[in-house]
C-alpha positions as CSV (number, residue, x, y, z in Angstrom):
1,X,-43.4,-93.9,-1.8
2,X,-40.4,-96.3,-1.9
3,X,-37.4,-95.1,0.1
4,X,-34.3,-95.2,-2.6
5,X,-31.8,-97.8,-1.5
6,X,-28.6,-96.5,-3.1
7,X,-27.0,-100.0,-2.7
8,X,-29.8,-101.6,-4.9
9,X,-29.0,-98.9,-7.0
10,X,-25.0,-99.8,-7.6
11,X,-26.2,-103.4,-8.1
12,X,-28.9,-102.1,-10.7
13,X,-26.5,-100.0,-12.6
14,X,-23.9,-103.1,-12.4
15,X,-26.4,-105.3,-13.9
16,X,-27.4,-103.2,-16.6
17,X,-23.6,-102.5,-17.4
18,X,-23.1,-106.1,-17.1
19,X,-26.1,-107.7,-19.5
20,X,-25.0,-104.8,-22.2
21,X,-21.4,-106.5,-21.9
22,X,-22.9,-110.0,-22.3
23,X,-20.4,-110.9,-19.2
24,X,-20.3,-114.8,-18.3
25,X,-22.1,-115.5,-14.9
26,X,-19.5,-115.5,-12.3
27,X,-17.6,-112.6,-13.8
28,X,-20.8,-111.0,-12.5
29,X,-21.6,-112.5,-9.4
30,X,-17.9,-111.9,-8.3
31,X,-17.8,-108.2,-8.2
32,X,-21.4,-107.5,-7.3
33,X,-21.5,-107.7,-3.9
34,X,-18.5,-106.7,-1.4
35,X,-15.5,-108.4,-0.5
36,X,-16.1,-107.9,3.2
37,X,-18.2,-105.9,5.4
38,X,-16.6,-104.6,9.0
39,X,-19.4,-103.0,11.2
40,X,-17.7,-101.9,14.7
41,X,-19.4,-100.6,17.9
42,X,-17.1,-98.5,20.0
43,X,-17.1,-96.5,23.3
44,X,-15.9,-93.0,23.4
45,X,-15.4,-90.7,26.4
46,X,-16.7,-87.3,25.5
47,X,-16.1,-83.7,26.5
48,X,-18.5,-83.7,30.1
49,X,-17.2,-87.0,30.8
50,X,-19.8,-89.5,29.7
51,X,-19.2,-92.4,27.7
52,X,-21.0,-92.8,24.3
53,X,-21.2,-95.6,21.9
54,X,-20.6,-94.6,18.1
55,X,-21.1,-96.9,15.3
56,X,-18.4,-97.5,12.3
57,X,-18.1,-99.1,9.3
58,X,-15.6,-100.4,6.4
59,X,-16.7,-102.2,3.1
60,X,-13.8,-103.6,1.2
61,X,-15.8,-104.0,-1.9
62,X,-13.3,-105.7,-4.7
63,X,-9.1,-105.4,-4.8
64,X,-8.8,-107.4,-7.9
65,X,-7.1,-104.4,-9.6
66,X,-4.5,-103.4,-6.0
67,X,-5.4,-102.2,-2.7
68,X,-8.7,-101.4,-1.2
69,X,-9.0,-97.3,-1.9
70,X,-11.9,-95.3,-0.7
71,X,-12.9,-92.9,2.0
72,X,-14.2,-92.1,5.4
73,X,-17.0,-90.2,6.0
74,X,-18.4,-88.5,9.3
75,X,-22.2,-88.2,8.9
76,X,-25.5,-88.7,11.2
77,X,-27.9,-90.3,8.5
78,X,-25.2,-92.8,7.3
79,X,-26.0,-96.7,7.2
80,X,-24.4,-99.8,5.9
81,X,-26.1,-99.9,2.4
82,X,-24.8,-96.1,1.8
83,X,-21.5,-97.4,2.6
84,X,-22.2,-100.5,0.8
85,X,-22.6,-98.0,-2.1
86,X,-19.9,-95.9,-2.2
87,X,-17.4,-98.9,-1.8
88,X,-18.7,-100.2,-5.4
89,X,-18.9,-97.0,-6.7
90,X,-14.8,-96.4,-5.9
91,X,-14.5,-100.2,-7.4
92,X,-15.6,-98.6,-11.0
93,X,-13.9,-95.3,-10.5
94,X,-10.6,-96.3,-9.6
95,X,-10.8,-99.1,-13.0
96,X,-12.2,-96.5,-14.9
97,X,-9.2,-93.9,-14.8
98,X,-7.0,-96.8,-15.1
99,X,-5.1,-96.2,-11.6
100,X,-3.9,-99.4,-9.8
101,X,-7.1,-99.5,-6.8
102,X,-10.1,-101.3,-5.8
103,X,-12.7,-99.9,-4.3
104,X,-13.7,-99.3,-0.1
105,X,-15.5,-96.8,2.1
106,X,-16.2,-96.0,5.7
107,X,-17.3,-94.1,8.3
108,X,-18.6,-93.1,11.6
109,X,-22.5,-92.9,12.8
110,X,-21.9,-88.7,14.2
111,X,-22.8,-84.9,13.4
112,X,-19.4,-83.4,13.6
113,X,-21.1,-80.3,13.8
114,X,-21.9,-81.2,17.2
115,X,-18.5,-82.7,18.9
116,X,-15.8,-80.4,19.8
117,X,-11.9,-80.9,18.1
118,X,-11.3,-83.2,21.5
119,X,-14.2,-85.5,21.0
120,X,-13.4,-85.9,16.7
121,X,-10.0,-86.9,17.7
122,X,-10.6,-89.7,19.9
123,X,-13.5,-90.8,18.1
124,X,-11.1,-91.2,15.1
125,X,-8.2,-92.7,16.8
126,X,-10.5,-95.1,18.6
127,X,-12.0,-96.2,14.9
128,X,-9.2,-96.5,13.7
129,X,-8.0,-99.0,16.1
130,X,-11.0,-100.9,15.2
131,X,-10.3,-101.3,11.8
132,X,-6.6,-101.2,11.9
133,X,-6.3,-105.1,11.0
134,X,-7.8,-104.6,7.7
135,X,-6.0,-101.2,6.2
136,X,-2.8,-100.8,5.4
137,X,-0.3,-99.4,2.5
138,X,-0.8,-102.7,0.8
139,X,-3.9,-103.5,2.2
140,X,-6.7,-100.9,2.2
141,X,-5.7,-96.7,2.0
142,X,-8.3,-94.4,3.7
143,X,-8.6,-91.1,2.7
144,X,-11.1,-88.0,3.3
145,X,-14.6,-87.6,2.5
146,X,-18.2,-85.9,3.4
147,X,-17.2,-84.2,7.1
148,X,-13.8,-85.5,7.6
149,X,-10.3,-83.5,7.0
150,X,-6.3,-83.9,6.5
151,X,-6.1,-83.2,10.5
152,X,-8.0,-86.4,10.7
153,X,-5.9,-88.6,8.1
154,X,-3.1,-87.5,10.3
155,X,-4.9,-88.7,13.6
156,X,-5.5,-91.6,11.6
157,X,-2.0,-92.3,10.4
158,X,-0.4,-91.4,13.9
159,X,-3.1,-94.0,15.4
160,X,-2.1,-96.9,13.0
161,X,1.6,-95.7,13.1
162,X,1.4,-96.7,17.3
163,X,0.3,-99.9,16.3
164,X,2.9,-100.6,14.1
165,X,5.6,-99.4,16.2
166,X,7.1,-97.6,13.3
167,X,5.9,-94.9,11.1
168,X,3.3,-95.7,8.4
169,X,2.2,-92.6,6.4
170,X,1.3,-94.7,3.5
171,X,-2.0,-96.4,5.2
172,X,-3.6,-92.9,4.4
173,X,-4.6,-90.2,1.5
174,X,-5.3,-86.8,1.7
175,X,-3.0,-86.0,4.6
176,X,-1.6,-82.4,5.3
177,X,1.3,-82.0,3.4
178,X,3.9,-81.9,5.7
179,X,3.3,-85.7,6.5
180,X,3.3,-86.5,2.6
181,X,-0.1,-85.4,1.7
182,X,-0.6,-84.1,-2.2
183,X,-0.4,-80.5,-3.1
184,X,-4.1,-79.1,-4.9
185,X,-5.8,-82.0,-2.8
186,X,-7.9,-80.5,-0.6
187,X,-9.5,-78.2,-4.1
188,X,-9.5,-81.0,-6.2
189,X,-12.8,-82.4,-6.0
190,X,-14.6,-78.9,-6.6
191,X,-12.0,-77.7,-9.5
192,X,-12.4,-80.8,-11.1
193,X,-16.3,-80.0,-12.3
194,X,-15.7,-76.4,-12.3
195,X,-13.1,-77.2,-15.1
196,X,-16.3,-78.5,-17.2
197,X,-18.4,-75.5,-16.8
198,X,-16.0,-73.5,-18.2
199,X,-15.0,-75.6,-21.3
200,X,-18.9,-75.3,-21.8
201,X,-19.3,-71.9,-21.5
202,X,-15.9,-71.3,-23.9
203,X,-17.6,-72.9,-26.3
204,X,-20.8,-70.5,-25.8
205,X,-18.8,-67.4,-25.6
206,X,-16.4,-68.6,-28.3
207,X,-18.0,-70.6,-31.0
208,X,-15.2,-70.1,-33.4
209,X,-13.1,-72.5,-30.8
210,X,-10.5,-69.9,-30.9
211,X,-8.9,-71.2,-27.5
212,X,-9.8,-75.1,-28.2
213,X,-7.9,-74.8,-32.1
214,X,-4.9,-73.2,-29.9
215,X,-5.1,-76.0,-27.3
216,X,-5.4,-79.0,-30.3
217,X,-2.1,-77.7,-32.1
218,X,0.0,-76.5,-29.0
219,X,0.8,-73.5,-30.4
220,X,3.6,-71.8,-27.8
221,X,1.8,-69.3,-25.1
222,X,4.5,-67.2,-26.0
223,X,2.5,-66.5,-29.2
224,X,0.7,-63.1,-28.2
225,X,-2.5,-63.8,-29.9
226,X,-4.6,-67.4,-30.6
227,X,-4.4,-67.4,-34.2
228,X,-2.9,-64.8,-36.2
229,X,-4.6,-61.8,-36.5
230,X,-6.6,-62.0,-33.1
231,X,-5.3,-60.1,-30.9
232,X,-4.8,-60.0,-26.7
233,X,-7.5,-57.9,-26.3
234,X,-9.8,-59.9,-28.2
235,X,-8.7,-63.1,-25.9
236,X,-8.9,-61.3,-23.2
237,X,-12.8,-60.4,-23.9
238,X,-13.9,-63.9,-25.2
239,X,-12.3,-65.0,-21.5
240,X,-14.0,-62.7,-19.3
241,X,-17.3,-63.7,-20.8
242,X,-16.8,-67.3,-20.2
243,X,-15.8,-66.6,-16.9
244,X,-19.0,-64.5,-16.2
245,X,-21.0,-67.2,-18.1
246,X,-19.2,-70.2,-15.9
247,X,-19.0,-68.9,-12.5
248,X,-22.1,-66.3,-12.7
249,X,-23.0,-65.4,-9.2
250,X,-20.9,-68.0,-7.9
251,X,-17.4,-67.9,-5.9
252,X,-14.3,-69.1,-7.2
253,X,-10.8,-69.6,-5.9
254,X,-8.3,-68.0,-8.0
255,X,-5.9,-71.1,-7.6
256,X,-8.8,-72.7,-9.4
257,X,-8.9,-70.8,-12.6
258,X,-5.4,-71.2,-12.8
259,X,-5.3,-74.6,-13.0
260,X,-7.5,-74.6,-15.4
261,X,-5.2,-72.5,-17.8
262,X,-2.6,-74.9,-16.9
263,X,-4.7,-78.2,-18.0
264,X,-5.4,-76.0,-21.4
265,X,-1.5,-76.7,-22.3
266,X,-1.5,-72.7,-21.3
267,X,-3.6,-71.6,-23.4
268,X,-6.0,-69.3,-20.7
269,X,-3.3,-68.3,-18.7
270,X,-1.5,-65.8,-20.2
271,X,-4.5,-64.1,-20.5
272,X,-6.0,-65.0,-16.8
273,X,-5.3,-62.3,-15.0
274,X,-5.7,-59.5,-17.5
275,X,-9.4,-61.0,-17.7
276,X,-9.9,-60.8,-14.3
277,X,-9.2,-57.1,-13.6
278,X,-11.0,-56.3,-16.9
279,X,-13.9,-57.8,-15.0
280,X,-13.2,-56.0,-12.0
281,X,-13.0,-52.6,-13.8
282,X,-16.6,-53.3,-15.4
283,X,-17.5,-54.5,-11.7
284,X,-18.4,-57.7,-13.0
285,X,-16.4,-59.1,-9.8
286,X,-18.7,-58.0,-6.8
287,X,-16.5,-59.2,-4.4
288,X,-12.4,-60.3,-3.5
289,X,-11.6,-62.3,-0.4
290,X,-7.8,-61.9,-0.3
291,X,-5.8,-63.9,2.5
292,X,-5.4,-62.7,5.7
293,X,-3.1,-59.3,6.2
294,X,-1.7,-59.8,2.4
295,X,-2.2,-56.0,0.5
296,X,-3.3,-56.1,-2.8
297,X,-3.3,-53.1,-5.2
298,X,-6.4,-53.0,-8.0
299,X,-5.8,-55.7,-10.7
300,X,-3.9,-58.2,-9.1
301,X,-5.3,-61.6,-7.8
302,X,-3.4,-63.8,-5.3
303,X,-3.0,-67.6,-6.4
304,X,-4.7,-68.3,-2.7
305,X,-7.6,-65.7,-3.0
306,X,-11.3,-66.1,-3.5
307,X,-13.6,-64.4,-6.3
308,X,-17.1,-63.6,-6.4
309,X,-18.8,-63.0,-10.2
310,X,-21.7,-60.8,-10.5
């Protein structure tokens, strides 16, 4: 059977794209294949004092719309064409939303599961110095990915920052916040499709599109029912089985759910909570992580809290 090459696959899916947009011949060789391909070999001293050779990689795949934007990724099974991949795939992401990017990725040959917090630093500082001549604010923006965390945009920004002699916090994304990185970062990738299973399942629970005619005509959350006559209890019911029906067996942070009111022009989240300790008086919530040493009385759900649906 024939190994899938997921770089022959981004080609394949831009040439599809491209024939259906009947796209003159060098507007399609241009942006098919990468801008440039950096493959670095580097030494790193490890925890028991050996030296071991890791392997990195950044594709800078097209910057025709602004900077190089993508991220870096820590994984054992990684190889050039994955990268390769990804790097085109950011190309059409970042032009699809419209935001002012081209497309990158990178990476380092590991298993973080294996190297200590010692060992993941200096194997990101020292890639980082290996690539540093091609990133940059205006150049190429790194950000996190499969294995790799704010800590290690901040090793990264504190590496290129030396190099610089003068602080640089803009050569990175997904930083901790304290060095300029974005609130709801960190959550955004998984909130982001959880926001979809939940319109879907309000349209199960609610086929009358009770919440959706609300959200479509802005009516003020200060109203205390979605349409006149309907009242909070009713809202309140519709939501708890959409929740159930989303997030069935499934745990959710609170913060999450939230946000999701908020994207709705508030129309779920007046009625958020209520649903939520309705569902955990019918034990339809099996179980609450709450943060550490914070009390919590029956019926109340902290923004930073976890919940698990039955």
């Amino acid at each position: 059977m024939e190994e899938l090459n997921p770089y022959h696959i981004a080609q394949l899916q831009f040439d599809r794209a491209a024939e259906r947009l009947r796209l003159e011949r060098w507007l399609r060789d241009m942006p098919r294949v990468p801008d440039r391909t950096l493959s670095v070999e580097f030494p790193v001293k490890m925890d028991n004092g050996d030296i071991r050779m890791f392997t990195g990689y950044r594709v800078q795949h097209n910057n025709s719309r602004g900077p190089y934007k993508g991220g870096v990724r820590y994984s054992p099974e990684m190889n050039l064409d994955e990268v390769r991949a990804l790097a085109t795939w950011m190309t059409w992401k970042t032009a699809v939303v419209d935001i002012p990017f081209g497309g990158a990725k990178g990476g380092v040959v590991c298993d973080p599961s294996t190297l200590s917090q010692a060992e993941l630093e200096r194997i990101t500082r020292r890639y980082t110095y290996e690539i540093s001549d091609i990133i940059g604010p205006e150049l190429d923006i790194p950000a996190p990915d499969v294995n790799t965390t704010p800590q290690m945009m901040a090793w990264m920004v504190d590496t290129y920052s030396m190099g610089k002699r003068h602080s640089e916090f803009g050569v990175a994304t997904g930083k901790p916040t304290f060095l300029g990185g974005s609130h709801g970062r960190l959550e955004a990738t998984g909130i982001s499709p959880s926001f979809e299973e939940m319109k879907e399942a309000m349209w199960k629970v609610d086929p009358g599109g009770l919440f959706h005619w609300r959200a479509s005509r802005r009516i003020p959350v200060e109203q205390t029912s979605f349409l006149p006559g309907v009242a909070d209890s009713e809202c309140v019911s519709s939501l708890s089985d959409a929740l159930v029906a989303a997030y069935g067996g499934r745990t959710v942070p609170v913060a999450g759910l939230e946000e999701f009111g908020r994207r709705q022009r508030n129309v779920l989240a007046r009625h958020l909570r209520p649903a939520l300790s309705a569902l955990e008086s019918a034990g339809k919530i099996v179980e609450f992580v709450k943060p550490s040493g914070a009390s919590r009385r029956r019926g109340t759900f902290p923004s930073d809290s976890l919940v698990t649906f039955s």
